[in-house]
C-alpha positions in Angstrom: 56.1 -16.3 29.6 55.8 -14.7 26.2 58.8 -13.7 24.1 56.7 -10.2 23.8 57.0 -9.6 27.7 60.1 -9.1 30.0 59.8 -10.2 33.6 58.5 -7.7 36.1 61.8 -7.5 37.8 64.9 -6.5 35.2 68.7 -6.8 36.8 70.7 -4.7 34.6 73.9 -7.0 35.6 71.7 -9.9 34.3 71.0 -8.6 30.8 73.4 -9.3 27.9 75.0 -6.9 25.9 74.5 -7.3 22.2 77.3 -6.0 19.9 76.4 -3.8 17.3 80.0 -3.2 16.0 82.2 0.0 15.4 81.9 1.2 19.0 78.2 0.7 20.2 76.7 -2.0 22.1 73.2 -2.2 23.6 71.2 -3.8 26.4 67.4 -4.8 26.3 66.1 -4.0 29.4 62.4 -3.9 30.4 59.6 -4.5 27.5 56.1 -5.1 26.9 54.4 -5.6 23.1 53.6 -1.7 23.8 56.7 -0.1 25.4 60.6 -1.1 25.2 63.6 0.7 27.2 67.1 0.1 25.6 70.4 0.9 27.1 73.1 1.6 24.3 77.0 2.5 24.9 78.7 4.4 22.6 82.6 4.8 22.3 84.4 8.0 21.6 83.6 8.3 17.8 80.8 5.6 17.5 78.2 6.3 15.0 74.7 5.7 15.2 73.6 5.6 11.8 70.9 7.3 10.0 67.6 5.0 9.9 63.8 5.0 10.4 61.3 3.4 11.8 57.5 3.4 13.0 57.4 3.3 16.5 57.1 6.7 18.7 61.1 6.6 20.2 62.2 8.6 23.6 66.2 8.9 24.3 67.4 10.1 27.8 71.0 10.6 27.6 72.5 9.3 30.9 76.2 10.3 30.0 78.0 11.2 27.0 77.9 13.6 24.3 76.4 13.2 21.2 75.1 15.0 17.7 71.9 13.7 16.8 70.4 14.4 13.8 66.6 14.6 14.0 64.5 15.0 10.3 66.7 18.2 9.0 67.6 19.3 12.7 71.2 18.7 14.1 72.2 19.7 18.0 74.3 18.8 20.3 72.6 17.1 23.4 74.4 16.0 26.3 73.7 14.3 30.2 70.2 14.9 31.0 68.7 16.0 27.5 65.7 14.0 26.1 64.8 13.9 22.5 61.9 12.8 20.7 61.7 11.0 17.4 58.2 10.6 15.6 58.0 7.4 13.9 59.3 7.6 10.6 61.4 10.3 11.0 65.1 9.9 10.1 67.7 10.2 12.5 71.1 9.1 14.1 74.2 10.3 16.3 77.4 10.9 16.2 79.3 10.3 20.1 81.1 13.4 20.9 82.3 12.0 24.1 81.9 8.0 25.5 78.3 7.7 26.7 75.2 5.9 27.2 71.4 6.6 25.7 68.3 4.8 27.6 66.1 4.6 24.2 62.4 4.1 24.9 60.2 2.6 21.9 56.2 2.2 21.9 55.4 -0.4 20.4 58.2 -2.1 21.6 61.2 -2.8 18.8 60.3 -6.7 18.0 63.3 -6.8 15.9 65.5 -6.3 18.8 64.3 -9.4 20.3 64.7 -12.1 17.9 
């Protein structure tokens, strides 16, 4: 199997978490070279910093409270919200409250695999 494709099935209790430091871990779940979802924790406090990128990005947030910066746009988004970023478009969070973000990325985030 390629390193560019995930299995068909994807256990969440089977994938590892990779720690990214000061309070935020994430999980690589399901990917293909052209889509990518990403489950990433965030302690109390935890800062996701500001960065770009060109791939199209998606973020569901499943619990939590965040800030999230967006270009020169800053709201607070909470369970249930969505958010878009366009590729190369800076943005980051700031957790509000403990939480966790499913990030979706087309094409998928090769640097997150290696």
């Amino acid at each position: 199997m390629s390193t560019n494709i995930s299995k068909p099935f994807v256990f969440w209790n089977e994938c590892e978490f990779k720690d990214l430091g000061k309070g935020v871990k994430r999980k690589i779940l399901a990917y293909s070279e052209s889509l990518m979802h990403v489950e990433v924790h965030f302690e109390e406090g935890a800062v996701g910093d500001m960065h770009f990128h060109p791939h199209e990005q998606t973020t569901y947030v499943l619990s939590g409270e965040f800030e999230f910066t967006i270009g020169n746009e800053t709201k607070i988004v909470k369970s249930g919200d969505t958010l878009y970023d366009e590729p190369n478009v800076l943005h980051g969070c700031r957790c509000l409250k403990a939480g966790v973000l499913l990030d979706t990325f087309t094409p998928m985030r090769k640097d997150f695999i290696k």
